[in-house]
Backbone bond lengths (Angstrom), bond angles and torsions (degrees), N, CA, C in turn:
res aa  C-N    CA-C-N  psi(-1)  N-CA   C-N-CA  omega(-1)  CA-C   N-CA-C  phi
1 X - - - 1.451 - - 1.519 109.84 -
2 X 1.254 134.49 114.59 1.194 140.02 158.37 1.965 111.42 -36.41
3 X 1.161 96.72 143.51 1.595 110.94 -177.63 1.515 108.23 -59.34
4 X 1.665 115.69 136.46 1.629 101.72 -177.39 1.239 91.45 -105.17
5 X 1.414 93.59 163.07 2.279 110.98 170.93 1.244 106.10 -64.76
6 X 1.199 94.96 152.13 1.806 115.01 166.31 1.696 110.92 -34.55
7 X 1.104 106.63 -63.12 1.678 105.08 177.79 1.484 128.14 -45.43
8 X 1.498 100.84 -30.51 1.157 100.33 171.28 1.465 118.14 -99.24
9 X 0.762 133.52 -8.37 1.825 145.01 155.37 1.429 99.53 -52.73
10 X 1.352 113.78 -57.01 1.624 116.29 -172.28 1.798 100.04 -62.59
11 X 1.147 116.59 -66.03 1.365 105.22 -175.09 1.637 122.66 -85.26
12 X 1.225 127.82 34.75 1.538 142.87 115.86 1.570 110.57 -61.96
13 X 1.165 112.35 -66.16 1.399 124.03 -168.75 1.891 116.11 -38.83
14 X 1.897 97.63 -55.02 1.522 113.08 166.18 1.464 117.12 -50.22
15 X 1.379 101.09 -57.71 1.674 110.52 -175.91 1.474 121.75 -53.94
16 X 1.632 108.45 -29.83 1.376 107.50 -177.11 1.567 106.37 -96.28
17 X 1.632 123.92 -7.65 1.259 129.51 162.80 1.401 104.43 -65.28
18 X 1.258 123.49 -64.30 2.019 124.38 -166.68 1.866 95.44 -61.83
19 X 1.631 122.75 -37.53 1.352 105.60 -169.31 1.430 126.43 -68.62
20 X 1.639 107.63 -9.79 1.432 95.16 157.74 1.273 132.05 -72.18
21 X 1.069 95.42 -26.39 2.382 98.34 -178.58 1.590 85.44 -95.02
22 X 1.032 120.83 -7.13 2.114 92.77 174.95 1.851 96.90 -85.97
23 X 1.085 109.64 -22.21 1.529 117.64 -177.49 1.579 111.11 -53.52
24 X 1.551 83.57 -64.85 2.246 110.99 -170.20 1.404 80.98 -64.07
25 X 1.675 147.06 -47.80 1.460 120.11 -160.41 1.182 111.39 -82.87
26 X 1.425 128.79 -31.22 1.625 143.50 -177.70 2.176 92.32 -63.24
27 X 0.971 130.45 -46.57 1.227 140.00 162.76 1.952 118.76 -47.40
28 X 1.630 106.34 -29.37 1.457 90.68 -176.27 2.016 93.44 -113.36
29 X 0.749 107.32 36.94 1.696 115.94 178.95 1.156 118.81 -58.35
30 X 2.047 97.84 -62.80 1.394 114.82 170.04 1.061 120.27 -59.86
31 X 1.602 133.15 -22.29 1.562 107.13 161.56 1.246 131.20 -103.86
32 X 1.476 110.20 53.12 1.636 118.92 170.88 1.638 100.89 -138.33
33 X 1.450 102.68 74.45 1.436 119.06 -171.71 1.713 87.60 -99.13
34 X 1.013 118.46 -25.47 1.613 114.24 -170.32 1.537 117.83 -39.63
35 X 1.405 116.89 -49.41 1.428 113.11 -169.48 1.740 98.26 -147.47
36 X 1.261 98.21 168.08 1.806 99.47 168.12 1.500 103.98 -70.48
37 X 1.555 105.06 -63.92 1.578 107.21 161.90 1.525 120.37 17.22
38 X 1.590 87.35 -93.08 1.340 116.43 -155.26 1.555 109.78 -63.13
39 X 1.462 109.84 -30.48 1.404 123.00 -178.69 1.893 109.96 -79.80
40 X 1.317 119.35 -26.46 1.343 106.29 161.91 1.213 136.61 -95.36
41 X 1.454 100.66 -27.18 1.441 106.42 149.37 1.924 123.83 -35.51
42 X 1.412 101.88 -53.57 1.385 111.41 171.31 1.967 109.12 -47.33
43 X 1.270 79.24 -65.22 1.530 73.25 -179.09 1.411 136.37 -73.72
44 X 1.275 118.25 -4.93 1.369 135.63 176.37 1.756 92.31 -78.75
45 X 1.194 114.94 -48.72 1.417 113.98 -176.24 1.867 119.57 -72.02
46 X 1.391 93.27 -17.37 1.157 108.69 167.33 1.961 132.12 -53.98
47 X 1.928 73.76 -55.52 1.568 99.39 177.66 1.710 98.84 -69.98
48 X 0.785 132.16 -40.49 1.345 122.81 -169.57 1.511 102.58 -65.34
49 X 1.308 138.48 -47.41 1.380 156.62 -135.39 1.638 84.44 -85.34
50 X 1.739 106.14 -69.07 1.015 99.04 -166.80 1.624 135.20 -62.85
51 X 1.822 97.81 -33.31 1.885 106.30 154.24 0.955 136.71 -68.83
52 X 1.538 136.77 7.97 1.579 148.42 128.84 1.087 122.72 -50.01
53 X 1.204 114.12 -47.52 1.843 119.48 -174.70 1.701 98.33 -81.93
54 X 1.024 107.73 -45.57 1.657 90.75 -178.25 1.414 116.14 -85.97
55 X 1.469 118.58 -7.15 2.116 117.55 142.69 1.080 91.44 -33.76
56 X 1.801 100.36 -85.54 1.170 116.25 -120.72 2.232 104.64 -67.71
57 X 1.447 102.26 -4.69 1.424 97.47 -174.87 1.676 98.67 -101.83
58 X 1.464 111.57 -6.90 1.601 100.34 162.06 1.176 117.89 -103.52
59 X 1.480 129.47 -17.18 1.605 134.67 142.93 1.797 106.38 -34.58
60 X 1.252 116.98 -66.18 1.352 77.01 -171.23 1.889 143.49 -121.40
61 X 1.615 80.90 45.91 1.626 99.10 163.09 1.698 86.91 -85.36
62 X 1.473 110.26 -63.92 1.538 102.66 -147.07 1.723 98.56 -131.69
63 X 1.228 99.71 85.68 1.625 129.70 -163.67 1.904 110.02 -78.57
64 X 1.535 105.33 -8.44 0.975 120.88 148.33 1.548 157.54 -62.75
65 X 1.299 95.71 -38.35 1.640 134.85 166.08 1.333 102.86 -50.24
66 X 1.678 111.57 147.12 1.161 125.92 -172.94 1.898 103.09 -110.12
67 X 0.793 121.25 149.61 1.641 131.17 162.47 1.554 126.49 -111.53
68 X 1.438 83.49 147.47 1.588 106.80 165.85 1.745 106.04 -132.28
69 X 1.163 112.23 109.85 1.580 121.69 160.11 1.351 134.74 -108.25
70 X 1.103 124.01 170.65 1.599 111.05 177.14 1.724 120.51 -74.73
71 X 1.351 96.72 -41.71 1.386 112.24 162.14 1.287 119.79 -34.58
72 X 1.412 89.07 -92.48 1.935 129.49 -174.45 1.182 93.38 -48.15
73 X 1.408 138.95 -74.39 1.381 139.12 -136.38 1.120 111.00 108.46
74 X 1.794 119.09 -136.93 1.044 129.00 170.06 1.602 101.59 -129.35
75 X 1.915 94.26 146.02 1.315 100.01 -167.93 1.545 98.27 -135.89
76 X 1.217 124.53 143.70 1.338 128.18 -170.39 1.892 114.03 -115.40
77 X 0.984 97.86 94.71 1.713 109.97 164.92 1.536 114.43 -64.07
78 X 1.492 99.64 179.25 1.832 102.32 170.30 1.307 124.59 -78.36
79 X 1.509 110.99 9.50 1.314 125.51 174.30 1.391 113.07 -119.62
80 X 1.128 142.43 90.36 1.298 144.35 -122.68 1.755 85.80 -128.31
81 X 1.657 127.32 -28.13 1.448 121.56 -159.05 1.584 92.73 -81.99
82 X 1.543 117.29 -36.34 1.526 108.11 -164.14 1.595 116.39 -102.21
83 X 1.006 146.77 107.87 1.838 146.50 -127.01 1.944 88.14 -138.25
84 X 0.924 114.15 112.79 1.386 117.94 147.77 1.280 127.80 -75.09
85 X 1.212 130.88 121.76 1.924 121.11 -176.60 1.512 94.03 -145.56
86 X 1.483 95.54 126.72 1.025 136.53 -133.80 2.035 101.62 -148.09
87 X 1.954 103.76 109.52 0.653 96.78 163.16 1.726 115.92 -129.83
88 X 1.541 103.14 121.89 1.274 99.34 -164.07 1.800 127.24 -73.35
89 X 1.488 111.86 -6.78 1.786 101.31 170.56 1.754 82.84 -138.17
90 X 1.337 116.05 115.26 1.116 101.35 173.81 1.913 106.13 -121.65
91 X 2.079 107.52 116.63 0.952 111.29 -148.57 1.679 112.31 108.29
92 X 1.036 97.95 41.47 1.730 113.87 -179.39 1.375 108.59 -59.17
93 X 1.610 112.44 -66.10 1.981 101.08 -179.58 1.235 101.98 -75.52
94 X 1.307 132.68 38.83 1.517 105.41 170.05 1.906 86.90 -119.04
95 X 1.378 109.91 -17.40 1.502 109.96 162.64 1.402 107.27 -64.66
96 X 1.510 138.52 -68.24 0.679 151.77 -155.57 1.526 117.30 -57.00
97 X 1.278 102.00 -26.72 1.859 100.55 175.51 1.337 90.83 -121.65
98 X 1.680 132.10 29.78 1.605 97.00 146.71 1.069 108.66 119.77
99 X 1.510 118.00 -32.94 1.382 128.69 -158.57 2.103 110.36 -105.50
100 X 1.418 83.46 124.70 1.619 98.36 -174.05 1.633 135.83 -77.47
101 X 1.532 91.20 68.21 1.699 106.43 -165.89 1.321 85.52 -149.02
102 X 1.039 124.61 111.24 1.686 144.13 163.36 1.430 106.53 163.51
103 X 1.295 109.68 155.29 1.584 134.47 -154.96 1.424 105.29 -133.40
104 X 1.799 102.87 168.80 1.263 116.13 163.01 1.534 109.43 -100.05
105 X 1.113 133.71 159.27 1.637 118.27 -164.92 1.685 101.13 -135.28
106 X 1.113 159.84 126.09 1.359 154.21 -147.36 1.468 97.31 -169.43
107 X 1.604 96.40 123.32 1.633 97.09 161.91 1.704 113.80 -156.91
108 X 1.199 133.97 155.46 1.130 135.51 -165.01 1.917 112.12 -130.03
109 X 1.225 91.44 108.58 1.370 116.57 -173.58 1.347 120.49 -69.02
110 X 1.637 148.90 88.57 1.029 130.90 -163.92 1.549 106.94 -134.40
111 X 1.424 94.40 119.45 2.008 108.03 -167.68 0.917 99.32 36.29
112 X 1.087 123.39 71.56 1.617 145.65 114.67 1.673 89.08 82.05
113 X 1.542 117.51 42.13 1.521 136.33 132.51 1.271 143.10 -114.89
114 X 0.885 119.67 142.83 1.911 126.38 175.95 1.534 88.43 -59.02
115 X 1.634 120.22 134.57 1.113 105.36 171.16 1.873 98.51 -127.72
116 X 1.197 109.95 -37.23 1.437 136.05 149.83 1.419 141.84 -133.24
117 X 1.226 112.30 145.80 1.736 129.47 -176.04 1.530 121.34 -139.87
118 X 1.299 84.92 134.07 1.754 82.37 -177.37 1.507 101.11 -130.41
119 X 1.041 135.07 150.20 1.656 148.96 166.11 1.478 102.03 -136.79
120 X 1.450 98.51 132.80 0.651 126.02 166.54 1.801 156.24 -126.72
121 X 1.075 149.71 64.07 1.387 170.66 -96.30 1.775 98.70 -107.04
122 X 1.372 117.93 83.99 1.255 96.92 -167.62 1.740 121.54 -85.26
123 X 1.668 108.88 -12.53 1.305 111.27 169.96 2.024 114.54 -60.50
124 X 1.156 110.41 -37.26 1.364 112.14 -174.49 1.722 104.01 -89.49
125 X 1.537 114.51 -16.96 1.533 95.51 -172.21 1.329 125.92 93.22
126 X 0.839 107.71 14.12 1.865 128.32 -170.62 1.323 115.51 -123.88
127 X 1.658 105.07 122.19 1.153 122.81 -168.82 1.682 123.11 -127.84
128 X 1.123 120.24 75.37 1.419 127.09 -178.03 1.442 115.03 -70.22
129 X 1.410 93.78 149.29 1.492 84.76 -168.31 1.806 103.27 -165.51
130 X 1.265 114.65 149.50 1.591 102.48 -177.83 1.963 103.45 -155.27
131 X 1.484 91.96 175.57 1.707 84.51 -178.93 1.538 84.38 -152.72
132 X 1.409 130.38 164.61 0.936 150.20 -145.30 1.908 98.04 -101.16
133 X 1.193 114.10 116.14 1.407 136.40 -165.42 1.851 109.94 40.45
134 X 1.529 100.11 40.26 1.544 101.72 172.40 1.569 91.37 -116.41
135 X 0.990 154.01 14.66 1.398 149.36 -167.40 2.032 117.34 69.11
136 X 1.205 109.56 -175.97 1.650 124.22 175.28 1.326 117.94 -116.67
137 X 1.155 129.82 106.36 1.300 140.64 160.97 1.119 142.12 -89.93
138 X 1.346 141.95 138.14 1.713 155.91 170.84 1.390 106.63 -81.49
139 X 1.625 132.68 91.92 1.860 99.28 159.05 1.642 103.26 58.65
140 X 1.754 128.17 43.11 1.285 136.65 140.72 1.482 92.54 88.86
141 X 1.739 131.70 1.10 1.251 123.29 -168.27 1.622 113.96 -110.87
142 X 1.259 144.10 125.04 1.161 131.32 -151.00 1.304 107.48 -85.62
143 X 1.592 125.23 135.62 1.175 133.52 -178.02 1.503 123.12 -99.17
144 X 1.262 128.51 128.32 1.624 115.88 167.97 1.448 102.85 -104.36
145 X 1.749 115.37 169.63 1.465 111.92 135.74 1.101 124.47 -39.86
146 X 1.909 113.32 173.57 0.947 94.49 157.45 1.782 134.35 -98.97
147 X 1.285 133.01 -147.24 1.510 125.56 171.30 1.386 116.62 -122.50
148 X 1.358 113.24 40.66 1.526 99.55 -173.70 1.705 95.51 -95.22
149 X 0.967 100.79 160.72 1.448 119.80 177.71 1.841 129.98 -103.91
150 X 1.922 94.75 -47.89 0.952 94.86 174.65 1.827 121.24 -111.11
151 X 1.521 90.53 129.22 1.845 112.71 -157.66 1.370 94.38 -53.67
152 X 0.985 150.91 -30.12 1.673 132.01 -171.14 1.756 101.78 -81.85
153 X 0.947 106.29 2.34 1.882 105.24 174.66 1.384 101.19 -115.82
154 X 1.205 136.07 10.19 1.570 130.41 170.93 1.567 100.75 -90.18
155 X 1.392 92.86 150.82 1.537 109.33 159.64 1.778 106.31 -109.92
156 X 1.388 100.93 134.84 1.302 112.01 -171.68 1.437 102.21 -101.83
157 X 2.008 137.25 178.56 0.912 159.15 154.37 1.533 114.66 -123.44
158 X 1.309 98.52 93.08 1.908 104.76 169.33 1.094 125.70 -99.10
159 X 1.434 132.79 101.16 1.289 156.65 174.98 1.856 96.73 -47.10
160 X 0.937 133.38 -42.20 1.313 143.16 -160.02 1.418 123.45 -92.48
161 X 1.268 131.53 125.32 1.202 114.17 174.91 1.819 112.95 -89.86
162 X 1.508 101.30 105.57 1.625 125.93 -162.48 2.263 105.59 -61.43
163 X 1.117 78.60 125.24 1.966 86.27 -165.42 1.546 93.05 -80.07
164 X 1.472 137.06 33.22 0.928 142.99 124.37 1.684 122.57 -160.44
165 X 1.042 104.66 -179.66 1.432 102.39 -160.47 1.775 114.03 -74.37
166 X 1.358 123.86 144.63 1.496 114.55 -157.15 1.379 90.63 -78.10
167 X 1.440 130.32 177.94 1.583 157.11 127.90 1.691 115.74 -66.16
168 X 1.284 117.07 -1.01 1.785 118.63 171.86 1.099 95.73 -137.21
169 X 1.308 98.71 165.42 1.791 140.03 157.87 1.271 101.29 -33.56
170 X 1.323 129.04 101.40 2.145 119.22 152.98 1.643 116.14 -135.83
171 X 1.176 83.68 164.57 1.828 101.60 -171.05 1.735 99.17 -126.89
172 X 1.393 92.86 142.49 1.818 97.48 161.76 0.927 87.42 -127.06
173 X 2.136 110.73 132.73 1.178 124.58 179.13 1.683 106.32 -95.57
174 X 1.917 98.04 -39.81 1.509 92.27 -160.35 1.612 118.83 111.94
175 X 1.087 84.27 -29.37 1.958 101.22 164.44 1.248 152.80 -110.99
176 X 1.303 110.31 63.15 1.831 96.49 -141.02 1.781 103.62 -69.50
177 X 0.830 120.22 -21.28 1.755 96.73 174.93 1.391 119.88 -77.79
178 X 1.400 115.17 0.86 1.662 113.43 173.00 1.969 85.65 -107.62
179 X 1.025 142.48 -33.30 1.585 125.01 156.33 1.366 112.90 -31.26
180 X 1.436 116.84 -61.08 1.383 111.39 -178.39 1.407 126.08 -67.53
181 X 1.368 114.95 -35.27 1.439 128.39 158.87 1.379 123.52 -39.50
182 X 1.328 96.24 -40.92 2.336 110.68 176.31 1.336 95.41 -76.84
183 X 1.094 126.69 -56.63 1.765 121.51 -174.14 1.141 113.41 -53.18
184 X 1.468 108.05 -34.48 2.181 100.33 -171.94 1.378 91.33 -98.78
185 X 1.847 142.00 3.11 1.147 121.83 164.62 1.812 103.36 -107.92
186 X 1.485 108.63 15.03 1.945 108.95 162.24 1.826 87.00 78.47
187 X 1.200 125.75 35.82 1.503 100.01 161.19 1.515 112.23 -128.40
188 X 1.507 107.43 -6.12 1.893 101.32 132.87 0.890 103.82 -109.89
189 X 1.595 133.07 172.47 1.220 146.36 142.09 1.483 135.44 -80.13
190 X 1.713 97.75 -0.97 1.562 86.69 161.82 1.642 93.10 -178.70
191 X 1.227 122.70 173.79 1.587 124.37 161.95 1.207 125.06 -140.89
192 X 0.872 133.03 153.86 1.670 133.30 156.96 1.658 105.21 -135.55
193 X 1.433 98.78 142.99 1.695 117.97 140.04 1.808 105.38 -160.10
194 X 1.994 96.81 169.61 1.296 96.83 154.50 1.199 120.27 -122.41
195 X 1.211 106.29 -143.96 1.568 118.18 -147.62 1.526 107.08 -5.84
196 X 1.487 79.21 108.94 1.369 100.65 168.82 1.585 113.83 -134.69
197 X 1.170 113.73 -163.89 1.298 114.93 -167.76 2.115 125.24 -123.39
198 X 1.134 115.07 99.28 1.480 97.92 -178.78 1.511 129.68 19.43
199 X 1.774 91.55 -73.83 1.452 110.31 -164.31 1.566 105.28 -77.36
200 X 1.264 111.69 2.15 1.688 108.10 177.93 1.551 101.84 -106.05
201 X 1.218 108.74 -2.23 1.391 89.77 -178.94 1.755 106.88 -124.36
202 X 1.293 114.70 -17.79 1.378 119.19 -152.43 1.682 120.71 -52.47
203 X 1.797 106.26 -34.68 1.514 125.12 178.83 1.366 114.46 -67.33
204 X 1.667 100.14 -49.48 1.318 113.17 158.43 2.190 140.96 -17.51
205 X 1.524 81.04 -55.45 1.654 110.08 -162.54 2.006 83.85 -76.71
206 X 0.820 113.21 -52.11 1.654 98.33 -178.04 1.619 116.26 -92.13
207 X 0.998 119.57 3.04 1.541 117.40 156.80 1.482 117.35 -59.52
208 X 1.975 98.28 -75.69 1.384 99.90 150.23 1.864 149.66 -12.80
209 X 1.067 85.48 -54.91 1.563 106.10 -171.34 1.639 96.26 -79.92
210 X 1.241 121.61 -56.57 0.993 124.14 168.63 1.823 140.96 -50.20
211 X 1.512 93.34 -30.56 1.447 106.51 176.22 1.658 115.10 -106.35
212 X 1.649 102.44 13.87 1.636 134.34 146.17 1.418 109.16 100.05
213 X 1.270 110.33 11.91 1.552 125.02 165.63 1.274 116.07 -54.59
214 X 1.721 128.08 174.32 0.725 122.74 166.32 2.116 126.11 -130.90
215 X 1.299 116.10 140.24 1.447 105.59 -173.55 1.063 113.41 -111.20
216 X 1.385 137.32 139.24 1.766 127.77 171.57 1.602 94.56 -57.95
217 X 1.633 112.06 179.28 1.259 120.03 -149.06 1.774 83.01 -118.45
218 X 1.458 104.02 124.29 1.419 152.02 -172.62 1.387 109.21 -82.22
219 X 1.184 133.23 80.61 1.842 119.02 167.66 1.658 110.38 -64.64
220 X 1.216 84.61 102.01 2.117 109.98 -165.97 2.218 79.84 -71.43
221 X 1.072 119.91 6.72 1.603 91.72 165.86 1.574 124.02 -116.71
222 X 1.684 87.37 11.18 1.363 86.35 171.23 1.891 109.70 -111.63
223 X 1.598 99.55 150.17 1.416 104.40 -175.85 1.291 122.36 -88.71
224 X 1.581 121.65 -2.08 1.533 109.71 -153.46 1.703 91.46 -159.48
225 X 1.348 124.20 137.71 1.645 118.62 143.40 1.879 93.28 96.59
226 X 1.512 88.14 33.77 1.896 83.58 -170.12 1.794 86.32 -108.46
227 X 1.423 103.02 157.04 1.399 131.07 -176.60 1.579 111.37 -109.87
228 X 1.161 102.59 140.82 1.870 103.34 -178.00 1.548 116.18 -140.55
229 X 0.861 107.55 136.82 1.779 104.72 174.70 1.943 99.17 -153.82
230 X 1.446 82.26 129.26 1.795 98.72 -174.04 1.572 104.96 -150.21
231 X 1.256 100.05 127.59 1.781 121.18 -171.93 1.352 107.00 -136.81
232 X 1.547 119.21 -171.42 1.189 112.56 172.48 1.788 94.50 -93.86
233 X 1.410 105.22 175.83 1.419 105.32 152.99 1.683 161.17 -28.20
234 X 1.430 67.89 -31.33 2.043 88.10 -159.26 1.458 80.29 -99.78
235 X 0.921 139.04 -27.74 1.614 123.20 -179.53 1.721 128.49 -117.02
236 X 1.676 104.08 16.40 1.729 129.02 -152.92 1.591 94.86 -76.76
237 X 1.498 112.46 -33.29 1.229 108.44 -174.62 1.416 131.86 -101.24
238 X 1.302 122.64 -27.12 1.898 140.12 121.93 1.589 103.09 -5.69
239 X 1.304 77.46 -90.96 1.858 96.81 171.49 1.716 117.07 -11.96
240 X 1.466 89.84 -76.56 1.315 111.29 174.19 1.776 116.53 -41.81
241 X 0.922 103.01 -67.42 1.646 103.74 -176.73 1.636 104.59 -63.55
242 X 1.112 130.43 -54.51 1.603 135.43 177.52 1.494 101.96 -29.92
243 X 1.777 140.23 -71.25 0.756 132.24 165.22 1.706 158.84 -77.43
244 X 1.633 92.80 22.32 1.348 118.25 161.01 1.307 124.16 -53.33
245 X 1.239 134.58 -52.33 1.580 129.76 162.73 1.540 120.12 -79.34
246 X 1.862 111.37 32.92 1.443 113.39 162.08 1.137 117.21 -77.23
């Protein structure tokens, strides 16, 4: 594995600070069976808990940096070119009832590029992560797409519930930045959903790209109601037309 930048050391470093209390809270879930209430409340308080600690551990390497969170929003420092966005439980009801598929989501915005992203899955231990023409990695191991070619042997990830029934293989996980994470480590072959959100996708978009996939083109200035579809190559354009009347 080639040596990563400081920025990305720092936001490993954050992510594996918040994944212990996303751990201990993902652990007291099951006993707030009492009400729905009480159980999102938990986790709403959760999300907050956990997007403070990973500010406050990218506040202060580089206390300059501007944000975008799910929480917060977007917040503008004296460094306005380099934007961290930052989504801290990404895959909330799949926390919320129990189930162990949601991530930490981290990405670093620089002039109005993905320059790094990291997701991270702290129940399984999995740590994706990429930097901009340094490649995509799993846990220090280099990841590609995958190479299938022909679309009736892909397994897909559909964010969407499809207003008719597909012609391929799909899964709804519930997570789209660990969707994108399986595609740039080849264990889907491609995804789509929309409206989605910046911070759910942002770590995502350079994993992908990086682990030689491909993404339609993203207006990184908008925050909300954005659409994504990322496959490997050999099937980006198949792909493409198949889900036009979604």
């Amino acid at each position: 594995m080639n040596s990563i930048s400081a920025n990305l050391n720092i936001m490993i470093k954050a992510s594996e600070k918040a994944s212990k209390i996303l751990i201990r809270d993902f652990g007291e879930i099951e006993k707030l069976q009492v009400s729905k209430k009480s159980q999102r409340d938990f986790v709403t308080n959760a999300d907050l808990k956990i997007e403070k600690v990973i500010i406050e551990e990218l506040e202060k390497a580089r206390p300059n940096f501007s944000f975008i969170s799910e929480e917060r929003g977007k917040k503008k420092n004296k460094d306005i070119e380099n934007t961290w966005i930052i989504d801290p439980i990404d895959g909330t009801t799949n926390f919320l009832h129990g189930i162990p598929h949601f991530a930490i989501s981290i990405g670093l915005l620089s002039f109005n590029e993905i320059v790094s992203g990291l997701i991270f899955d702290p129940i399984k231990d999995e740590i994706f992560f990429a930097e901009k023409n340094k490649g995509a990695f799993l846990n220090n191991q280099r990841i590609k797409v995958s190479k299938k070619k022909d679309i009736n042997e892909c397994l897909f990830a559909i964010g969407d519930n499809l207003k008719k029934e597909a012609d391929f293989i799909n899964r709804k996980s519930g997570c789209a930045a660990l969707d994108l994470a399986y595609v740039a480590a080849g264990r889907y072959d491609g995804y789509f959903q929309k409206k989605l959100n910046l911070w759910d996708i942002a770590a995502g978009l350079i994993l992908v790209k990086e682990a030689g996939g491909i993404t339609n083109n993203i207006n990184l200035d908008n925050l909300k109601n954005i659409k994504i579809i990322a496959s490997n190559s050999n099937i980006n354009q198949e792909f493409q037309k198949k889900i036009l009347n979604f």
